[in-house]
C-alpha positions as CSV (number, residue, x, y, z in Angstrom):
1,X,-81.5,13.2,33.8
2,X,-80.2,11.5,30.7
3,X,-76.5,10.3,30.2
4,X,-74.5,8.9,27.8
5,X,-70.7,8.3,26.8
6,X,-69.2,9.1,23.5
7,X,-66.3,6.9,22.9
8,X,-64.0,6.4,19.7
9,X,-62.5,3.1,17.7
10,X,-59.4,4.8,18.1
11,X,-56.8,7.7,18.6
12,X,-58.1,10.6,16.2
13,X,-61.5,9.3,15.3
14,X,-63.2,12.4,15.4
15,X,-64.7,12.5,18.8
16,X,-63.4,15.2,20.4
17,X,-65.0,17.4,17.9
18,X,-68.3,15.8,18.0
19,X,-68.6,15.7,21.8
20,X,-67.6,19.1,21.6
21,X,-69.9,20.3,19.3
22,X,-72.7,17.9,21.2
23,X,-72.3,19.4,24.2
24,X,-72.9,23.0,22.5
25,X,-75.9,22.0,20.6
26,X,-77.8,20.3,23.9
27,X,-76.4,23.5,26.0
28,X,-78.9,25.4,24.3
29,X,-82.1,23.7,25.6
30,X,-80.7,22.5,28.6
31,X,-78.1,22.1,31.7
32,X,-75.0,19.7,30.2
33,X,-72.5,18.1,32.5
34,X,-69.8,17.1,30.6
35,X,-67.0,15.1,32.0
36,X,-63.8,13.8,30.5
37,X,-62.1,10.0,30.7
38,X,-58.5,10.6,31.7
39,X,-55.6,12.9,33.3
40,X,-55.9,15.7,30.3
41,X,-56.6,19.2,30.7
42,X,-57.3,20.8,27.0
43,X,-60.6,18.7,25.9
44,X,-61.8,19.9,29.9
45,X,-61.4,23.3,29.1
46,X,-63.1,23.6,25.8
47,X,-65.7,21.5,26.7
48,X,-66.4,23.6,29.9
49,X,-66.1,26.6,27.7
50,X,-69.1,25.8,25.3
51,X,-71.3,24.8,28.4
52,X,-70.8,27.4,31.3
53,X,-69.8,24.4,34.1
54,X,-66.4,22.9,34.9
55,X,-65.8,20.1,33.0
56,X,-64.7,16.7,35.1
57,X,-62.1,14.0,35.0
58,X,-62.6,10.4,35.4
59,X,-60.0,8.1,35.9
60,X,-60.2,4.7,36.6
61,X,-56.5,3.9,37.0
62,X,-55.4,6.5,39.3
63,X,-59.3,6.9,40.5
64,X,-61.2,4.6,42.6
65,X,-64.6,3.3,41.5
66,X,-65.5,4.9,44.3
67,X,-63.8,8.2,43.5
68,X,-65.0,7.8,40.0
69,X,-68.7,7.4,41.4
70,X,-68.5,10.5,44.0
71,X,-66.9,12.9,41.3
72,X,-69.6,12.1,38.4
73,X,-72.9,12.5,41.2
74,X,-71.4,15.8,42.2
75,X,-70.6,17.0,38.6
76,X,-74.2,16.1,37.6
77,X,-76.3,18.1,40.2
78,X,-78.4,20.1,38.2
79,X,-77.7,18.3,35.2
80,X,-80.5,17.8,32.5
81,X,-77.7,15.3,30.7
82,X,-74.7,14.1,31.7
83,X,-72.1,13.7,28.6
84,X,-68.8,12.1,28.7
85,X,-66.2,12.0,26.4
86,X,-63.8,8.9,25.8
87,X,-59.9,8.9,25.9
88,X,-58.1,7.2,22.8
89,X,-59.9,4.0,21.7
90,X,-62.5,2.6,23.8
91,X,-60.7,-0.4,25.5
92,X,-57.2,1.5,25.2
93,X,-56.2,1.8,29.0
94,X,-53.2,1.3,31.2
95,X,-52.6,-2.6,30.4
96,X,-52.7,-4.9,27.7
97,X,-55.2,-7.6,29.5
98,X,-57.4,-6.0,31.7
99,X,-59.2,-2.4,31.1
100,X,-58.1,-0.6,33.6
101,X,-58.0,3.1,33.1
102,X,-59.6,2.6,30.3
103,X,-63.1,4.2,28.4
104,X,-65.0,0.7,29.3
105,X,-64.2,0.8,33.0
106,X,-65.4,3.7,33.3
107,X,-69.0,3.0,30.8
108,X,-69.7,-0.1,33.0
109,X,-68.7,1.2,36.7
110,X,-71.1,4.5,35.6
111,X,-73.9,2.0,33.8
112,X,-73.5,4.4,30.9
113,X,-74.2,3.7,27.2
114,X,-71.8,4.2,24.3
115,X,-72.5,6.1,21.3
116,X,-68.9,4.9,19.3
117,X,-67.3,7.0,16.6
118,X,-65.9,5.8,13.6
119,X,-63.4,6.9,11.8
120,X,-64.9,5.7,8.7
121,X,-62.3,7.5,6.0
122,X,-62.0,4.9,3.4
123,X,-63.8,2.2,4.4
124,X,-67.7,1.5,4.1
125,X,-68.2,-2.2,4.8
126,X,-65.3,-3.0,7.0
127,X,-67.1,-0.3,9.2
128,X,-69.7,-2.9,10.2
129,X,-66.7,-4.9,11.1
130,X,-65.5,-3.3,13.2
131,X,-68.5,-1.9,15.2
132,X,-69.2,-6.0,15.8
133,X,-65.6,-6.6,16.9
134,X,-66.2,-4.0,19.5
135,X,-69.5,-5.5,20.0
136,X,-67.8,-8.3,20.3
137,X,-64.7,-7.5,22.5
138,X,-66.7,-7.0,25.9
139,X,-70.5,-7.3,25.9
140,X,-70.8,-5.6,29.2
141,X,-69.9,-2.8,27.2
142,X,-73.2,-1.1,25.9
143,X,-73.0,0.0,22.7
144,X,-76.2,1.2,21.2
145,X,-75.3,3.3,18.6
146,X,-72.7,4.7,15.7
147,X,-71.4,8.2,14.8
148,X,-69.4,7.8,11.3
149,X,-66.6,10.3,10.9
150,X,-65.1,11.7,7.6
151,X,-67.5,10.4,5.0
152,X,-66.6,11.6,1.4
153,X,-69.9,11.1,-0.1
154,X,-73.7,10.1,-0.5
155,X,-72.2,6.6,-1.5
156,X,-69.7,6.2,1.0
157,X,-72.3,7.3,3.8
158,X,-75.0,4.9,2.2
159,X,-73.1,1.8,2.3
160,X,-71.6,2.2,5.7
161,X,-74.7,2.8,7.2
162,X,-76.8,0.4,5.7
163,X,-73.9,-2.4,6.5
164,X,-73.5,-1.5,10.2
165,X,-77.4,-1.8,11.2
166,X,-77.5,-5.0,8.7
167,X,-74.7,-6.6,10.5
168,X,-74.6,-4.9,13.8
169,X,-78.3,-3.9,15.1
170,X,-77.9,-0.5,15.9
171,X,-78.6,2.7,14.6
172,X,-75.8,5.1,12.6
173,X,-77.1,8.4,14.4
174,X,-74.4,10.6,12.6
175,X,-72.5,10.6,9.6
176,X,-69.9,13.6,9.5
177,X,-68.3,14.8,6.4
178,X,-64.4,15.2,5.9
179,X,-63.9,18.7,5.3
180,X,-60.4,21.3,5.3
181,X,-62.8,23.7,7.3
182,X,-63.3,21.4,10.6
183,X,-60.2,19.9,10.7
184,X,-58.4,23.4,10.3
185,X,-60.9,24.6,13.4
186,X,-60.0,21.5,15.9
187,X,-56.5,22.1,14.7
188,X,-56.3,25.5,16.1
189,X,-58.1,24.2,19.5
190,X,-55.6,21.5,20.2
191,X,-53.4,23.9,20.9
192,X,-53.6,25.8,23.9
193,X,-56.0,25.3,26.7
194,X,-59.9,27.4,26.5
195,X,-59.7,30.2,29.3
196,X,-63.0,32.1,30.0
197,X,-61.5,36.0,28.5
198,X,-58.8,34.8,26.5
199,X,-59.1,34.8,23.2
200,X,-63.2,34.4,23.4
201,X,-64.5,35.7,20.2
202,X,-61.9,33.1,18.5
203,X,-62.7,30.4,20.0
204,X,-66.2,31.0,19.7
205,X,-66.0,31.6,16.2
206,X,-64.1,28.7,15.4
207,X,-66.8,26.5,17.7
208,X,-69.2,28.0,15.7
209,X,-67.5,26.2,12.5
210,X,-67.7,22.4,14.5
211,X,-71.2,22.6,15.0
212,X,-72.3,24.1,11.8
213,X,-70.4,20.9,10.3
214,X,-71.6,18.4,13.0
215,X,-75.5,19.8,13.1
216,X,-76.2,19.2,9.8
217,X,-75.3,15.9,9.7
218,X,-76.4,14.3,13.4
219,X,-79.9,13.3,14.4
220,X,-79.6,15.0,17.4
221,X,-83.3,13.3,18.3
222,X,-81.7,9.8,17.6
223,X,-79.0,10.3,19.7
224,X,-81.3,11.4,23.0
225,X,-83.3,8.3,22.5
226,X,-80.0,6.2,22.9
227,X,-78.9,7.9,26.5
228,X,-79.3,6.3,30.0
229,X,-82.9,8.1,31.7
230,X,-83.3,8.1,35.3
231,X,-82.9,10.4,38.7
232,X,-79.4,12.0,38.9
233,X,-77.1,10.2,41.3
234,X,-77.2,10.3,44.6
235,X,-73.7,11.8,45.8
236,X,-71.7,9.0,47.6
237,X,-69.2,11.1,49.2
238,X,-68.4,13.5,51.7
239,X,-65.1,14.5,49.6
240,X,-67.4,17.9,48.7
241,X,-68.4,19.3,52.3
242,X,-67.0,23.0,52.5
243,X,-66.3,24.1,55.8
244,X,-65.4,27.4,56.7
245,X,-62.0,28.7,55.8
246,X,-59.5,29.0,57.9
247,X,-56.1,29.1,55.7
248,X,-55.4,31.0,52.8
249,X,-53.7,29.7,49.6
250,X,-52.8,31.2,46.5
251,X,-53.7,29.4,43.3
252,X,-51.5,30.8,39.8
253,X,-54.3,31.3,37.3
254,X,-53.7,32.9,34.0
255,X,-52.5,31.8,30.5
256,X,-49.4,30.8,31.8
257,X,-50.6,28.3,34.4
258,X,-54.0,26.9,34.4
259,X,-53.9,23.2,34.5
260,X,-55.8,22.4,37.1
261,X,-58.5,19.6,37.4
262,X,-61.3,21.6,38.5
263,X,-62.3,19.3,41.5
264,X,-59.2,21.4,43.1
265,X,-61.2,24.2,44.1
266,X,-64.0,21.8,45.5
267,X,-61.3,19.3,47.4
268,X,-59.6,22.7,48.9
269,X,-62.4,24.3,50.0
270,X,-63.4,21.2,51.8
271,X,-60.3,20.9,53.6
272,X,-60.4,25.2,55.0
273,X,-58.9,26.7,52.4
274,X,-59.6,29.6,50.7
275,X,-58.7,30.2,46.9
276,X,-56.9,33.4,46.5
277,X,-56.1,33.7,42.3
278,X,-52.9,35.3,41.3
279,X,-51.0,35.6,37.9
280,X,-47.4,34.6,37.5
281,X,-47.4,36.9,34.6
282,X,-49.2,40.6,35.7
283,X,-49.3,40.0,39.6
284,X,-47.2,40.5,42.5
285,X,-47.6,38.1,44.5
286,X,-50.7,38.5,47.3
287,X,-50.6,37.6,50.9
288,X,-51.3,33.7,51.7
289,X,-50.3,30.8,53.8
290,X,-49.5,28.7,51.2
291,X,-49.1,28.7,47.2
292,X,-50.0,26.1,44.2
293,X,-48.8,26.4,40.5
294,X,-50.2,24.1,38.4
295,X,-49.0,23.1,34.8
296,X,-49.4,25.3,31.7
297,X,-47.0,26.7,29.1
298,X,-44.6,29.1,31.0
299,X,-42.6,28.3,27.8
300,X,-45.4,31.0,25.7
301,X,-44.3,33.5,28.3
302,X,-41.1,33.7,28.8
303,X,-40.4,37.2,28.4
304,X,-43.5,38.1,30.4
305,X,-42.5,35.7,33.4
306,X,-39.3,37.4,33.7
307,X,-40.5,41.0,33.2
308,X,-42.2,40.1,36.2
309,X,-39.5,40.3,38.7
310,X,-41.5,41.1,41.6
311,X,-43.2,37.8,41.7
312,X,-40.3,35.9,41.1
313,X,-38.6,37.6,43.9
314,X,-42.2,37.2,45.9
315,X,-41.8,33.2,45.5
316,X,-38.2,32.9,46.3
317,X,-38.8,34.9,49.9
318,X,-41.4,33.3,50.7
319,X,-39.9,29.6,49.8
320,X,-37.4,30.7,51.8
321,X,-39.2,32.0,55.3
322,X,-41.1,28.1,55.2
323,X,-43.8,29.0,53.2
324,X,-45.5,25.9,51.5
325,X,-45.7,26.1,48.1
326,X,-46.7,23.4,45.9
327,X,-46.2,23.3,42.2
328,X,-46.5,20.9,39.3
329,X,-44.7,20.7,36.0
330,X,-45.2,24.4,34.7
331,X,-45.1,25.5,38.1
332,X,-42.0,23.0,38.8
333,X,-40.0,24.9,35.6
334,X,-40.8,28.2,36.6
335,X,-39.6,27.7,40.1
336,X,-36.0,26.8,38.5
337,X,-33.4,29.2,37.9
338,X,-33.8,29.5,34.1
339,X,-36.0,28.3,31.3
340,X,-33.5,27.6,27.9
341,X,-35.9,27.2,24.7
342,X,-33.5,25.2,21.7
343,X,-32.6,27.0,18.8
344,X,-35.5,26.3,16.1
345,X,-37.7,25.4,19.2
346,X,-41.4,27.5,18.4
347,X,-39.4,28.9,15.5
348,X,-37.0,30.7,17.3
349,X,-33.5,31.7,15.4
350,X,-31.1,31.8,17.9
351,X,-30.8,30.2,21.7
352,X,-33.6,31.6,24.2
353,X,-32.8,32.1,27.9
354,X,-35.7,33.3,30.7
355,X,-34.4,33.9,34.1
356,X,-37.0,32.3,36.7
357,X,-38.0,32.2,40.5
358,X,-34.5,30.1,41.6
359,X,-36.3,28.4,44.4
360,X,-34.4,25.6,42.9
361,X,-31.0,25.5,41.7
362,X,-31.3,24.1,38.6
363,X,-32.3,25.0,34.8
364,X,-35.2,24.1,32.7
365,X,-34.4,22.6,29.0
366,X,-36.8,22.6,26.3
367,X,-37.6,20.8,23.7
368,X,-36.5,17.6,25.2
369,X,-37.7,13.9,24.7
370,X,-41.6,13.7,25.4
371,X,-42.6,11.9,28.7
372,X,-46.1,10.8,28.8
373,X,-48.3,8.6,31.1
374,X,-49.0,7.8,34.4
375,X,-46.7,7.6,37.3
376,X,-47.1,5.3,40.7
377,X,-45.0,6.4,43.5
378,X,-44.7,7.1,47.5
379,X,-44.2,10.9,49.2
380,X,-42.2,10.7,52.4
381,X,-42.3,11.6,55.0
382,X,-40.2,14.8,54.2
383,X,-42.5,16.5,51.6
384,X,-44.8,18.9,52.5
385,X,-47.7,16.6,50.8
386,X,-47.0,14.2,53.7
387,X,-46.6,10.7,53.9
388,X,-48.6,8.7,51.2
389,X,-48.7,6.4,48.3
390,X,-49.8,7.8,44.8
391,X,-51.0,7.4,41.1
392,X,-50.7,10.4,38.8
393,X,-49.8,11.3,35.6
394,X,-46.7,13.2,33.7
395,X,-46.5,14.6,30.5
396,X,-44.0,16.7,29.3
397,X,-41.8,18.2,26.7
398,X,-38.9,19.9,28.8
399,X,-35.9,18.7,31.5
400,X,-35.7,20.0,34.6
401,X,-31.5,19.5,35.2
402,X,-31.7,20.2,39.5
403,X,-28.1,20.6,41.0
404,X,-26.7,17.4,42.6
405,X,-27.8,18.4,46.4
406,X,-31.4,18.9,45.7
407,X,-33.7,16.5,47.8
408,X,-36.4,14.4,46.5
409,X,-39.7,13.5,48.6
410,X,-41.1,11.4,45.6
411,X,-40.3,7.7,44.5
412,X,-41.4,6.0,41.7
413,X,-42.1,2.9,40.6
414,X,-43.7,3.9,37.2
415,X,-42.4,6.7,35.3
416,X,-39.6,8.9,35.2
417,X,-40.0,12.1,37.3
418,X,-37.0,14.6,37.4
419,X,-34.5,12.2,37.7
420,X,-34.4,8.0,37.3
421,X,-37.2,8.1,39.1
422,X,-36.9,10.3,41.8
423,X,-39.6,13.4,41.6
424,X,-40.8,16.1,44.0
425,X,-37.7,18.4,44.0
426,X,-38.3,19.5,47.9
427,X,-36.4,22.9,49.5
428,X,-37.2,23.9,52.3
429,X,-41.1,23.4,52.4
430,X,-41.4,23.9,48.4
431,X,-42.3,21.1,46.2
432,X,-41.5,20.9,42.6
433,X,-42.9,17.8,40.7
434,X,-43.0,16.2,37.2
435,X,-46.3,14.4,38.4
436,X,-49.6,15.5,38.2
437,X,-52.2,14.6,41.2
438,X,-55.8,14.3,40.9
439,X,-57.0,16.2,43.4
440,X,-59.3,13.7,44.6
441,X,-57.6,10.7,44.2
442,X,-55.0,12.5,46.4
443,X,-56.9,14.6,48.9
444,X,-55.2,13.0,51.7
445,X,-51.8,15.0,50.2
446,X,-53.5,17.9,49.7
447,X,-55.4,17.9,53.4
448,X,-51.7,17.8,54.3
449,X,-50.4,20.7,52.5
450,X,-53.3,22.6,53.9
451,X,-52.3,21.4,57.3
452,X,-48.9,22.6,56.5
453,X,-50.3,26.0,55.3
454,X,-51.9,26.3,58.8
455,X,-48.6,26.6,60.0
């Protein structure tokens, strides 16, 4: 199996696109893996869209190396190449002085070698500079080769090149031209999450336009000859072993709500659960012991959600008989009473107002001051997720205002949650929380929910 890790100089350098449009191009000759560095849940899905398997995330701050290790040996059985994209600039992670979280952890704990994108847009020389500053920066950092992004010209491209293997002694195995056409087409994919049905032929078509831009000007060959070759990894961890289901749990899974990390389905089944999909927006609800509704955009849907008042009256009996549910940020604001969308807010001309599931008393306000990054706290004993200590992440555009009674099982000591602080709204044996968990970084929480499923 070969590997490799595409990272960037920065924010914006391009290399979404080009792992994208990477992964496409080596899908059709062989079996890619493709994982992703970081809590993030849009690059997953279009990345697992253009090669047929669930993308993965690896992250080193709320992940173990350990973790990290068992989730990239089970992503790359079968694998004829394992690709992973960066997150932000290379050595970017969660403190100034040390690089955890960050793209380099996670090349060095995996042995992995770095092809590095860079944004190249008005310089040429100064490119070479900075390929040896990163050189430079940590040497346990393999770097063996150089993707330039948005080149204007023959010129441009020539000098660049020719000043980065001069100076730096690697190989430039891509130069990709600034064009309207490519950024219009990873415009239009930034915004909503890739679902398998939704919207296929677009995003297909508009896939199409990255790799016709990114073929033509990669030495696909060159690149091969950089990655890692060797057996596959042996898996390191029992985290995977399904056992026979004993619990059922319903998962909400539509446009609405699908931001899951897909080592969910993987981490539930090994602790006896059974997946049972249902949609928030066309469903009533099905039979289960327990239910989960991950992030999304229930903002998109508001007038479907509350069409749907079947399921929302499904959710607030069964919160209220003892059911578990657990939900996360989407699933958090729909379980309020009401979802208020700003005037001006997705062009609206007047005030919106969605009724919702009222499990909790409480409204949801949006647009609202953006929350993003990770979150360390402690579940108590109270919360259906048990007892624990945690690392997760938030990110967020809305406020989730919960009346003055409501309960919290969450504390945090990084990030804000609902409240100062507090997260993991808790009624009854519902849980509503800013935070997002990896799943495997947090099985023990999620063995515990399933416990509580069991009754």
């Amino acid at each position: 199996m070969k590997s490799l890790l595409v990272g960037g100089d920065r924010s914006g350098s391009g290399k979404t696109s080009i792992t994208l449009a990477l992964s496409a191009l080596l899908s059709a000759t062989g079996t890619v893996q493709t994982f992703k560095v970081g809590m993030d849940y849009i690059d997953p899905s279009y990345l697992a869209g253009v090669t047929g398997r669930p993308c993965r995330n690896l992250d080193g701050y709320v992940m173990s190396q350990e973790e990290v290790r068992a989730v990239f040996a089970h992503g790359c059985r079968g694998a004829d190449i394992a690709v992973v994209e960066g997150v932000r600039g290379l050595f970017e992670g969660a403190e100034a002085l040390t690089d955890l979280g960050s793209t380099a952890a996670i090349a060095k704990q995996l042995d992995l070698p770095v092809v590095l994108v860079i944004n190249a847009r008005s310089i040429t020389r100064s490119a070479a500079a900075i390929v040896k500053g990163f050189q430079a920066f940590d040497p346990d950092v393999d770097i063996r080769g150089v993707i330039l992004n948005n080149v204007t010209g023959t010129r441009h491209r020539e000098k660049a090149v020719r000043a980065i293997e001069h100076y730096c002694g690697i190989p430039v195995v891509g130069s990709i031209p600034r064009t309207a056409e490519m950024e219009l087409a990873m415009r239009h994919l930034g915004l909503v999450p890739y679902r398998e049905g939704q919207g296929h032929g677009e995003f297909l078509a508009r896939i199409a336009t990255v790799k016709r831009m990114i073929a033509g000007h990669l030495d696909l060959d060159a690149l091969l000859a950089l990655a890692k070759e060797g057996e596959p990894p042996a898996e390191e961890s029992s985290l995977y072993a399904a056992v026979d289901p004993d619990v059922r749990i319903g998962v909400a899974l539509d446009e609405a709500f699908n931001f899951y990390y897909a080592d969910l389905f993987d981490v539930l089944a090994s602790c006896g659960a059974k997946v049972v999909p249902f949609s928030p927006v066309h469903d009533s609800l099905p039979e289960a012991d327990g239910y989960v509704i991950g992030g999304g955009y229930p903002e998109l849907f508001g007038p479907e959600l509350e069409a749907n008042t079947a399921m929302r009256e499904g959710l607030r009996e069964v919160s209220r008989n003892g059911t578990p549910i657990y939900a996360e940020c989407g699933g958090l604001i729909y379980l309020t009473d009401r979802m208020v969308l700003a005037t001006g807010f997705m062009d609206a001309d007047t005030e919106k107002t969605y009724e919702l599931a009222g499990v909790f008393s409480g409204e949801t306000r949006m647009p609202a001051r953006r929350m993003l990054g990770y979150v360390v706290g402690t579940s108590g004993a109270n919360s259906p997720m048990g007892e624990a200590a945690f690392k997760g992440h938030e990110f967020h555009y809305s406020s989730v205002r919960l009346a003055p009674e409501t309960r919290y099982a969450y504390r945090l000591t990084r990030g804000s949650g609902i409240r100062g602080g507090f997260d993991g709204a808790v009624r009854d044996r519902t849980l509503g929380s800013y935070t997002h968990l990896h799943p495997v970084a947090s099985r023990g929480m999620l063995a515990h929910f399933v416990d509580c499923c069991r009754g």
